[in-house]
C-alpha positions in Angstrom: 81.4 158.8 97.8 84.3 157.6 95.6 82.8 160.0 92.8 85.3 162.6 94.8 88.2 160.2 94.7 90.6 162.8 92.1 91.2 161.1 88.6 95.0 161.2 89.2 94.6 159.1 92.5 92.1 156.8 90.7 94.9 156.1 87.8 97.5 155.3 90.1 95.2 152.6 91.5 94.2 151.2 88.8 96.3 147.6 89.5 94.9 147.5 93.2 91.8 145.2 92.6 90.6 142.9 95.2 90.4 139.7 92.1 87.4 137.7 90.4 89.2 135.1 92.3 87.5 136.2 95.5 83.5 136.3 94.7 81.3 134.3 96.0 80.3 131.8 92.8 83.9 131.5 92.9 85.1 130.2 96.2 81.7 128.0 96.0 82.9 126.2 92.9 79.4 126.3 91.5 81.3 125.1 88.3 78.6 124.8 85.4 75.4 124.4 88.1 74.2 127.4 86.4 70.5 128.7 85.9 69.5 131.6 83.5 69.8 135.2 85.1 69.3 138.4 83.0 67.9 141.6 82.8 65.6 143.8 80.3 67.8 146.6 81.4 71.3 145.7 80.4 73.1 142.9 78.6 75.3 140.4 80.2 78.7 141.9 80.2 77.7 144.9 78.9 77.8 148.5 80.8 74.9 149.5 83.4 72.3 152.1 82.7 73.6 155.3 84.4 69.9 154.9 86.2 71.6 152.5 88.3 74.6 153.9 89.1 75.1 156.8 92.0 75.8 159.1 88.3 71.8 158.4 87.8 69.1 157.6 90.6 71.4 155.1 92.1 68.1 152.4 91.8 68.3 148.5 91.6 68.1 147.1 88.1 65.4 145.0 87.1 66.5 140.8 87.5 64.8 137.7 85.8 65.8 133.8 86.5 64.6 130.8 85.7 63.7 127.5 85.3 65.1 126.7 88.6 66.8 123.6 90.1 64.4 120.9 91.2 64.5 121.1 95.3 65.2 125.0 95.6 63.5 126.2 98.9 64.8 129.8 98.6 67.1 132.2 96.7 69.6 134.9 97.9 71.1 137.3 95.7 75.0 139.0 96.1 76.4 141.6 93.8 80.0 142.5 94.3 82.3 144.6 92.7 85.9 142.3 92.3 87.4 145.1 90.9 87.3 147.5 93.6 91.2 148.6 95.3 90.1 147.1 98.6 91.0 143.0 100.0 87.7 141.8 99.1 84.9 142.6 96.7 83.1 145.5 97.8 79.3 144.0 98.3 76.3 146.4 96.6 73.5 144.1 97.3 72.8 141.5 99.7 69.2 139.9 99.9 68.6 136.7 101.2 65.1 134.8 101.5 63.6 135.4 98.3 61.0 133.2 96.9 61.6 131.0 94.8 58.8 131.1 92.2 58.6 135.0 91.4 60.9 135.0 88.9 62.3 138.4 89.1 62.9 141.5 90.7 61.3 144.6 90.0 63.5 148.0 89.3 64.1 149.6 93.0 63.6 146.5 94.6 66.8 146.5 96.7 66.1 148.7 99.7 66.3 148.7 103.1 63.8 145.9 105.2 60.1 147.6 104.8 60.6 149.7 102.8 59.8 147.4 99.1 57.3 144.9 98.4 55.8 142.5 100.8 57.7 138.9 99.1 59.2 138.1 102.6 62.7 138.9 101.4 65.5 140.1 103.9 67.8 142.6 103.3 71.7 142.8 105.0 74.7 145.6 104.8 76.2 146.3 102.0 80.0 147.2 101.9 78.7 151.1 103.0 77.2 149.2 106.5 74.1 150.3 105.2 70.8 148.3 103.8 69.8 148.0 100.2 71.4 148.7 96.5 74.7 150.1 97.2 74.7 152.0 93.6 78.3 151.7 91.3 80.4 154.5 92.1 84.0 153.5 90.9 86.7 156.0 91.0 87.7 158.1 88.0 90.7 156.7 86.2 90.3 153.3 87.4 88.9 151.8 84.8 85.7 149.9 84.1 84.9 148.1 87.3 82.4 144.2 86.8 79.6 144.3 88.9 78.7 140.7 89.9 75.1 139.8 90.3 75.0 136.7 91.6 71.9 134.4 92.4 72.2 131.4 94.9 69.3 128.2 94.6 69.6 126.7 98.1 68.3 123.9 99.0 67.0 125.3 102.5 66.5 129.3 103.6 69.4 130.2 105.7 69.1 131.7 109.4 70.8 134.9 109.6 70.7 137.2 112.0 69.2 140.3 111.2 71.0 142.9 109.2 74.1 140.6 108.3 77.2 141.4 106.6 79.1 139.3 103.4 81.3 136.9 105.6 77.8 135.9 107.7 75.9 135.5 104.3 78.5 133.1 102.7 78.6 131.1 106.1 74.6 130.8 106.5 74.5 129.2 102.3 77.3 127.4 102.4 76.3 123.6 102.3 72.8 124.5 100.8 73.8 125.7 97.0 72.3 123.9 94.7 73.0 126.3 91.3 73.5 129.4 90.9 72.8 132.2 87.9 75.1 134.7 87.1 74.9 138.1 85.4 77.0 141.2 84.7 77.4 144.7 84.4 80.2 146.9 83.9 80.6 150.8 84.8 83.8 153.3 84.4 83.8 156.9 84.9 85.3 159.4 82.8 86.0 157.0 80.3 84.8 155.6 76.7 81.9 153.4 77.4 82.9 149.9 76.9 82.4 146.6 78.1 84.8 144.4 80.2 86.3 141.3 79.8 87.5 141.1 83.4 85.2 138.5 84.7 84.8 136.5 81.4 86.5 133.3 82.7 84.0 133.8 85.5 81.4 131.9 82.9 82.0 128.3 81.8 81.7 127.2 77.9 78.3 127.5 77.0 76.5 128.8 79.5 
């Protein structure tokens, strides 16, 4: 959709950014409770695969985690975009009861409820009201946009309602985090391909 945003429009936006300030690991003050999150498709702060983007086949990347907090019931997984001109992070994924000792997620994993792998895992709306991997679409001119991939221990599986958006997902974990991992990809259009920096205070020394 924002792949028909004109380049002109896209540049004089470029300063309207909803903030790192405002993702979830964020206003959670997970601090350095962090756990190992990657993926064998991309580097950590390094740009996506055009595979994953809507420029590509617009599927979910690949994740891997682990070891785990002692104690961890369940796992939910948001990926936000900070850098989007909107008030908030736009969300691209939202999935909530995942189990805890598969380690990973297959590419194409994000879709909507029945339609992926039988794990047990739930699915809400993305920031397009719509199920599943919302795939990186920033505007041309805008810049290289962070996408957030961030991966909640909690201590018990939250009750949701079904199809949920962002504000009823952070309300559901809050008061069950335990740790979280933390991973990310960047993606610009129409530009030289390089990583950002944007989100690099995000990570605490050492981790």
């Amino acid at each position: 959709m924002l792949e028909h945003v004109p380049a002109w429009l896209g540049s004089l936006l470029k300063d309207v950014r909803a903030g790192h300030s405002k993702l979830a690991i964020v206003r959670e003050d997970m601090g350095d409770r962090l756990f190992p999150l990657s993926s064998p498709a991309f580097a950590d702060g390094q740009r996506l695969p055009i595979r994953f983007t809507a420029d590509g086949a617009g599927v979910s990347p690949p994740l891997s985690w682990g070891p785990l907090p002692a104690g961890t019931a369940s796992l939910a997984l948001l990926v936000e975009d900070p850098d989007a001109p909107a008030p908030n992070p736009l969300v691209h994924a939202l999935v909530w009861n995942i189990p805890p000792d598969i380690g990973g997620l297959p590419e194409g994993a994000i879709v909507p409820d029945g339609d992926g792998a039988p794990d047990g895992s739930d699915v809400g709306r993305n920031s397009y009201l719509a199920e599943g991997w919302l795939p990186p679409d920033p505007p041309k001119g805008h810049g290289a946009h962070d996408y957030v991939f961030q991966l909640f221990a909690l201590s018990q599986v939250p009750v949701l309602e079904a199809n949920p958006g962002r504000s009823a997902f952070l309300d559901a974990i809050h008061g069950k985090l335990l740790a979280a991992g933390l991973l990310i990809g960047t993606y610009s259009r129409d530009e030289p391909a390089a990583s950002s920096t944007a989100g690099a205070g995000l990570r605490p020394v050492g981790a």
